[in-house]
C-alpha positions in Angstrom: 116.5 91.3 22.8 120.2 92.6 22.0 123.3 90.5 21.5 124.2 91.4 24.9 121.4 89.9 26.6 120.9 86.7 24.6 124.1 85.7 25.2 124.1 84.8 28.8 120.8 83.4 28.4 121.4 81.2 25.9 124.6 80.0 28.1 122.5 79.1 31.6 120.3 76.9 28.9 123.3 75.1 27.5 124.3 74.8 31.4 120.5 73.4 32.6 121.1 70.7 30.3 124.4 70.2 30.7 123.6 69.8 34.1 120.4 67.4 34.1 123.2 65.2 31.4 125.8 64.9 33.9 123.6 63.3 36.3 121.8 61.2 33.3 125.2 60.0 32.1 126.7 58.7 35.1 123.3 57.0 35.7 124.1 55.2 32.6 127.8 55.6 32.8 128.3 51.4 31.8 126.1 51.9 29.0 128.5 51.1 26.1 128.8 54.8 23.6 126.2 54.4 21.8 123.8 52.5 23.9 121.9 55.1 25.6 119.2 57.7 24.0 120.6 60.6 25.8 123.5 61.4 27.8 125.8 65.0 28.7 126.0 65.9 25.4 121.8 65.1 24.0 120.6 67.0 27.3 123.2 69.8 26.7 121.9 70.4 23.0 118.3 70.0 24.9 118.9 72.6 27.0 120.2 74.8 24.1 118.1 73.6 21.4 115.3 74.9 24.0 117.1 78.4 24.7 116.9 78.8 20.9 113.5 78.1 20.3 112.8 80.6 23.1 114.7 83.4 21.0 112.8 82.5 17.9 110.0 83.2 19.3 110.8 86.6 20.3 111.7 86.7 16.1 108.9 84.9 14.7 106.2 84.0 17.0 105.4 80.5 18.8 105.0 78.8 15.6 108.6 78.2 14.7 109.7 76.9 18.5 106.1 74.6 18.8 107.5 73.1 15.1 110.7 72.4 16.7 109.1 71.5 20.1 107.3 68.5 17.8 110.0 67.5 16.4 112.3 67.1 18.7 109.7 65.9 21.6 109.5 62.9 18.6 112.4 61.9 17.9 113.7 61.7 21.6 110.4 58.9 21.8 111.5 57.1 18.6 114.9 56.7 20.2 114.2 56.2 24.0 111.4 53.6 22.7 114.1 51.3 20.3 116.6 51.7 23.6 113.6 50.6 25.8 113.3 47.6 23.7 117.2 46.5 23.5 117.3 46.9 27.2 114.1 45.7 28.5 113.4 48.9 30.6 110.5 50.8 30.2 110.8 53.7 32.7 109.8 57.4 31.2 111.7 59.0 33.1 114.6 60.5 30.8 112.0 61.1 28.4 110.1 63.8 31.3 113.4 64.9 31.7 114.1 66.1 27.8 111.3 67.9 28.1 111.9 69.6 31.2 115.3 70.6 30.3 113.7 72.3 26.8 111.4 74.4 28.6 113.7 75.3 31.0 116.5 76.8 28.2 113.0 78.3 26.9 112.4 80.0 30.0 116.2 81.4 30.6 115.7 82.9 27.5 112.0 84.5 27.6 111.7 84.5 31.7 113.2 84.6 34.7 116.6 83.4 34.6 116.8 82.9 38.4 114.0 80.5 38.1 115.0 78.7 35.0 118.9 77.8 36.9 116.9 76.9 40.3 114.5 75.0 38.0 117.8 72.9 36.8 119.1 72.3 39.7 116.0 71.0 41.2 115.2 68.8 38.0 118.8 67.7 38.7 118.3 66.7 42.9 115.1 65.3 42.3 116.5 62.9 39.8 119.3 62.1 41.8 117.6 61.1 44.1 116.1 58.0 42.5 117.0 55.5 45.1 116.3 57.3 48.3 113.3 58.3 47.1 112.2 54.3 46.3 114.0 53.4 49.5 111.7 55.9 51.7 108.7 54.4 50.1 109.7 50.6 50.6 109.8 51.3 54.0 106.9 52.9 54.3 103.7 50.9 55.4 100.7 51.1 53.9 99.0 52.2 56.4 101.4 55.0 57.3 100.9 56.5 53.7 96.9 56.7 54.2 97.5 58.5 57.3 99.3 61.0 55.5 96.5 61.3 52.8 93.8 61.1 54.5 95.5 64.2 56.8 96.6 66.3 53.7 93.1 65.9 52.4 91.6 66.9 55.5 93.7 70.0 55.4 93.3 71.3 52.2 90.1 70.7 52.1 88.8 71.2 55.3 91.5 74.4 56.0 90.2 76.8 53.9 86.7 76.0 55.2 87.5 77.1 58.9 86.3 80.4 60.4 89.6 82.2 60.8 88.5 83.9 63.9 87.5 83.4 67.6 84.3 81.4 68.5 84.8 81.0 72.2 83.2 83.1 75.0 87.5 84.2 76.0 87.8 84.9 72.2 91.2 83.1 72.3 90.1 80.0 69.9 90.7 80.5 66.0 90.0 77.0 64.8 91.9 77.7 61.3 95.1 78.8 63.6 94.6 75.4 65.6 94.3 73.3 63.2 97.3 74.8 60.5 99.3 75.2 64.2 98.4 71.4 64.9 99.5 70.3 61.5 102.5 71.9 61.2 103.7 70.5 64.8 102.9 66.9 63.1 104.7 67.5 60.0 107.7 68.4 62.3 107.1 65.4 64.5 106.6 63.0 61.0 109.7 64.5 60.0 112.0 62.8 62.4 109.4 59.6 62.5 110.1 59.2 59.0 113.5 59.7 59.2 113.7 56.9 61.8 111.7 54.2 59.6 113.7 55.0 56.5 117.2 54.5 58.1 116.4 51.5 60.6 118.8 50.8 63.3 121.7 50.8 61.4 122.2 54.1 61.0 123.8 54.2 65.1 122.1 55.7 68.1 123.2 59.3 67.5 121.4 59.4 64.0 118.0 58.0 66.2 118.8 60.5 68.9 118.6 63.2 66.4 116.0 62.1 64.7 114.0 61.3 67.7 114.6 65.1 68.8 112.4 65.7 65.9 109.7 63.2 66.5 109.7 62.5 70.1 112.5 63.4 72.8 110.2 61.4 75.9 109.5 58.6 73.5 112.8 58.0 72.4 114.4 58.4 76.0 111.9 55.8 77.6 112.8 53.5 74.7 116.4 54.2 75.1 115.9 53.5 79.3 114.3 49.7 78.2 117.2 48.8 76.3 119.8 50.0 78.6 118.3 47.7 81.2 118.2 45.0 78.6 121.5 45.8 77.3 123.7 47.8 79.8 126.9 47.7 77.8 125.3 50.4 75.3 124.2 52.4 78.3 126.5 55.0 78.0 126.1 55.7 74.2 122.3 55.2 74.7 122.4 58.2 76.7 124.7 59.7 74.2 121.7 59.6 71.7 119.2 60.8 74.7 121.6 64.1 75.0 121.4 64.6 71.1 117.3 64.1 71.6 116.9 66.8 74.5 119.5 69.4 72.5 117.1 68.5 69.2 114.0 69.1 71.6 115.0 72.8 72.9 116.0 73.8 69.3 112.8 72.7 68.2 111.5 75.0 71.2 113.2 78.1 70.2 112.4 77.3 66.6 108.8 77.5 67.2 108.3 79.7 69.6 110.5 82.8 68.1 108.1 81.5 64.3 105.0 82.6 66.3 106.6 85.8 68.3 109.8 86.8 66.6 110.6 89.0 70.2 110.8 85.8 72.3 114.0 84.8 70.2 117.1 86.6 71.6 115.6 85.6 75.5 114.6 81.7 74.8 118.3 81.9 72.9 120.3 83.1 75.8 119.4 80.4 78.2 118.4 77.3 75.6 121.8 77.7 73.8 124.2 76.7 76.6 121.8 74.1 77.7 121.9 72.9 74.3 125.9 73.2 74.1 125.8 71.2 77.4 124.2 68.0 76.0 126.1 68.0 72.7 128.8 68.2 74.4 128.3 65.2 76.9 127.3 63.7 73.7 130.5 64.0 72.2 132.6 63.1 75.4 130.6 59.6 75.5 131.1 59.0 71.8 135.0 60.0 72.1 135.6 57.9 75.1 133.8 54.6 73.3 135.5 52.5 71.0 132.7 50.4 69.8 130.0 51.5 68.0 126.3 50.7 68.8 123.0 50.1 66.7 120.1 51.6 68.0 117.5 50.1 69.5 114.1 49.4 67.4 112.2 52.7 68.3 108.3 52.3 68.2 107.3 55.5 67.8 103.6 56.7 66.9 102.9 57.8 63.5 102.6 62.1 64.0 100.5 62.5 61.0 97.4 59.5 62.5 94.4 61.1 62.8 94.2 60.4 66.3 97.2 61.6 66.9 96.7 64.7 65.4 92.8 65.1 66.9 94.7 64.3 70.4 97.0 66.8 69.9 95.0 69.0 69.0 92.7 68.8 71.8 95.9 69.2 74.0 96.6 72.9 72.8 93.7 74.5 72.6 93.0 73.1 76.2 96.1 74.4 76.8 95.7 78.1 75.2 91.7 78.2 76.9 93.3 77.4 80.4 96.1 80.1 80.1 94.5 82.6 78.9 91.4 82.5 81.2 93.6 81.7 84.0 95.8 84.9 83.2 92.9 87.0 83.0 90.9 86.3 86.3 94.1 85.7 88.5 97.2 87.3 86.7 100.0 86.6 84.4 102.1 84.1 87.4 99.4 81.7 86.7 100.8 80.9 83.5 103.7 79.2 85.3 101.5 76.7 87.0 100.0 76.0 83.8 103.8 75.6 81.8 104.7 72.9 84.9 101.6 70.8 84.3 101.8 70.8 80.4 105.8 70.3 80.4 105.1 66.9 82.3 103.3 65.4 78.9 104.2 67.7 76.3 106.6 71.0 75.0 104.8 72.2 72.1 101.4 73.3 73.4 102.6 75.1 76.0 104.8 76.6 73.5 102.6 77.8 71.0 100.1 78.8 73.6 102.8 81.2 75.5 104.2 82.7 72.2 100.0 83.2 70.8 99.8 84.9 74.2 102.6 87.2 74.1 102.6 90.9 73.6 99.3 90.6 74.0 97.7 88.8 77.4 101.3 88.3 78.7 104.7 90.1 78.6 107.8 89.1 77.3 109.3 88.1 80.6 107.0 86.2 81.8 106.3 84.4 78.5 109.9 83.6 78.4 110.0 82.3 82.1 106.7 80.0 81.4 108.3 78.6 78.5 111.4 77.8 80.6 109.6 75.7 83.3 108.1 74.0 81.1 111.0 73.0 79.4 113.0 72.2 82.6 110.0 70.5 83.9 110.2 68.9 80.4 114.0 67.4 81.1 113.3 66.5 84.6 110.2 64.1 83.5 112.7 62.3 81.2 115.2 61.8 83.3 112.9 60.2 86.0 111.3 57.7 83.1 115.3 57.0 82.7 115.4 55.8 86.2 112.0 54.4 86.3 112.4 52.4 82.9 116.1 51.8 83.1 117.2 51.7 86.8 119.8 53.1 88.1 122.2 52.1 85.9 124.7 54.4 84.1 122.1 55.4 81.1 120.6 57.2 83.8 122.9 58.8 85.8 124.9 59.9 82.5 121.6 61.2 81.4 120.7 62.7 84.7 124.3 64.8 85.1 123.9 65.9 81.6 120.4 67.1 82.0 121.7 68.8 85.3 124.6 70.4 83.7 122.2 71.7 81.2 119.5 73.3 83.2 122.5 74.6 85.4 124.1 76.3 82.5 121.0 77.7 81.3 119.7 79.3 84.4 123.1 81.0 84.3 122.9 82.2 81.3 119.4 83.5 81.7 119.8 85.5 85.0 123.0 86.6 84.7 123.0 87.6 80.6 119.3 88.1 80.2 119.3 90.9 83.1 122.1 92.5 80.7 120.7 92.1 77.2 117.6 94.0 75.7 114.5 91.6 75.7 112.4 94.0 73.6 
């Protein structure tokens, strides 16, 4: 390894630890000099000190850096364990961290240099994030965190053990695709649930609107539509934080049906993007025209990642992908429509993911793109009538109403007029 190489190398492990320091030292940044085992300057030296052991090595073999490895990994104990003492705190923490920044100035010298600077700044976010991440679990119940084991378990375990092909008479079934397409909807879903418990209400009802895109669009506008009727002086910016739901819910469309067929993309984009244009920007006209600013309302929203919740859902699309595809075979393709009405009265994503599994192969693009489109205009329709049915007819309705209108207006538009212009294929 020539001068020329060494040099940079040696320079991204000064910068990994000067890196990790900067966020260690202003941890610590009261700390009087002196007071704390490691700050910019220790983790900088870390970060170096590991960068030279790694060109050692390539000089003399491991047995020089694993010496220096020791001794270093040592005396950074001695010294974090007396400052442990002195200030009663007996987190390990900085301790992991020394020696992550020594082996990642190792690896910037002997591997990939890419992965050694991404490996710093990761090191760097992760312990950053200290109090968001003790914050998330506070507010995390018990319960809540078993569903989420007992799920990953389940998948990891039980995933690998599924027959990854058909086992149905219509050979449409693939339980490993079900079940890895039935997870991944609930770690979406989780996602925003999450997101919701962790900020609370104080966060506004445009942060839950968003959020509730994510986890549920219907459950969120039904729980918006009670408090409006309980509350009808936040009516308007509860329907602010409905509009931001419904735009979350058609990106969240788009998003997973071009993942499963990459050609539905440019179509579902031409008519979901001015719909989704539409409700932002009745979101934005509410929240302009408002001068105070609302908390949202508790939202009591079912954990995605239950087992139940995930077993129902599951049940939901491959009922859902059976029905369409024997439907399309013994009647035709325009059956799929009928189907894409019913489903978008309970639910977006299994009609989704059945449509984009079906296309190019039982169905064509067209129609594919039309049945996803009912759906998600039969979708919008639903939650505007649970606006009127849970919240009256009061203006949380009607603002939501016009704006879903708007919306589907703007989309249709877009898809006859544009999508008879632009390639589909």
């Amino acid at each position: 390894m020539d001068f020329v190489d060494i040099f940079p190398r040696l320079g991204v492990s000064l910068a990994i630890g000067l890196l990790v320091g900067c966020e260690r030292g202003w941890q610590e940044r009261d700390e009087p000099s002196g007071g704390r085992t490691a700050g910019i300057r220790t983790f900088g030296l870390s970060g170096f000190l590991g960068g030279l052991a790694g060109y050692l090595q390539t000089l003399s073999g491991p047995v020089v850096p694993a010496v220096l490895l020791l001794l270093y990994g040592a005396a950074f104990i001695i010294f974090r364990q007396r400052e442990a003492k002195e200030a009663d705190d007996y987190g390990v923490t900085t301790v992991v961290a020394s020696f992550v920044v020594f082996a990642l100035g190792a690896l910037a010298v002997l591997g990939d240099l890419r992965l050694a600077a991404a490996g710093g700044v990761a090191t760097t976010a992760l312990l950053a994030a200290k109090r968001s991440l003790h914050g998330f679990l506070r507010q995390l119940t018990w319960l809540e965190v078993r569903a989420a084991l007992v799920l990953l378990a389940m998948t990891l375990v039980a995933l690998p053990l599924l027959p990854n092909e058909t086992v149905d008479p219509w050979d449409v079934l693939n339980p490993f695709e079900l079940w890895l397409l039935t997870i991944t909807i609930a770690a979406i879903s989780f996602a925003g649930y999450v997101a919701i418990r962790v900020a609370g209400p104080s966060r506004g009802i445009l942060f839950a609107g968003a959020a509730g895109g994510l986890a549920s669009s219907t459950a969120l506008t039904l729980t918006f539509a009670r408090f409006a009727a309980e509350a009808p002086k936040s009516a308007r910016q509860l329907a602010s934080g409905a509009a931001i739901a419904g735009a979350l819910s058609l990106i969240r469309v788009g998003v997973i049906a071009a993942a499963l067929a990459p050609v539905l993309l440019l179509p579902l984009a031409i008519a979901l993007t001015p719909a989704v244009l539409v409700f932002l920007a009745a979101s934005a006209m509410i929240v302009f025209r408002s001068d105070e600013k609302q908390d949202a309302p508790d939202l009591q929203l079912e954990n995605p990642f239950e087992l139940g919740e995930v077993l129902r859902f599951g049940a939901l699309l491959g009922g859902v992908i059976v029905v369409s595809k024997v439907l399309v075979d013994r009647i035709g393709q325009t059956m799929l429509f009928v189907v894409a009405a019913v489903s978008g009265l309970m639910d977006l994503d299994a009609i989704t993911l059945s449509t984009a599994q079906l296309t190019g192969t039982t169905v064509d693009i067209a129609t594919a793109v039309t049945a996803i489109l009912i759906a998600v205009v039969v979708n919008l329709l639903t939650k505007v009538v649970l606006a009127f049915t849970a919240g009256g007819k009061g203006p949380y309705a009607i603002t939501l109403a016009l704006a879903t209108l708007v919306a589907i207006a703007a989309g249709a538009l877009a898809h006859f007029i544009l999508g008879s212009i632009l390639p589909v294929t």
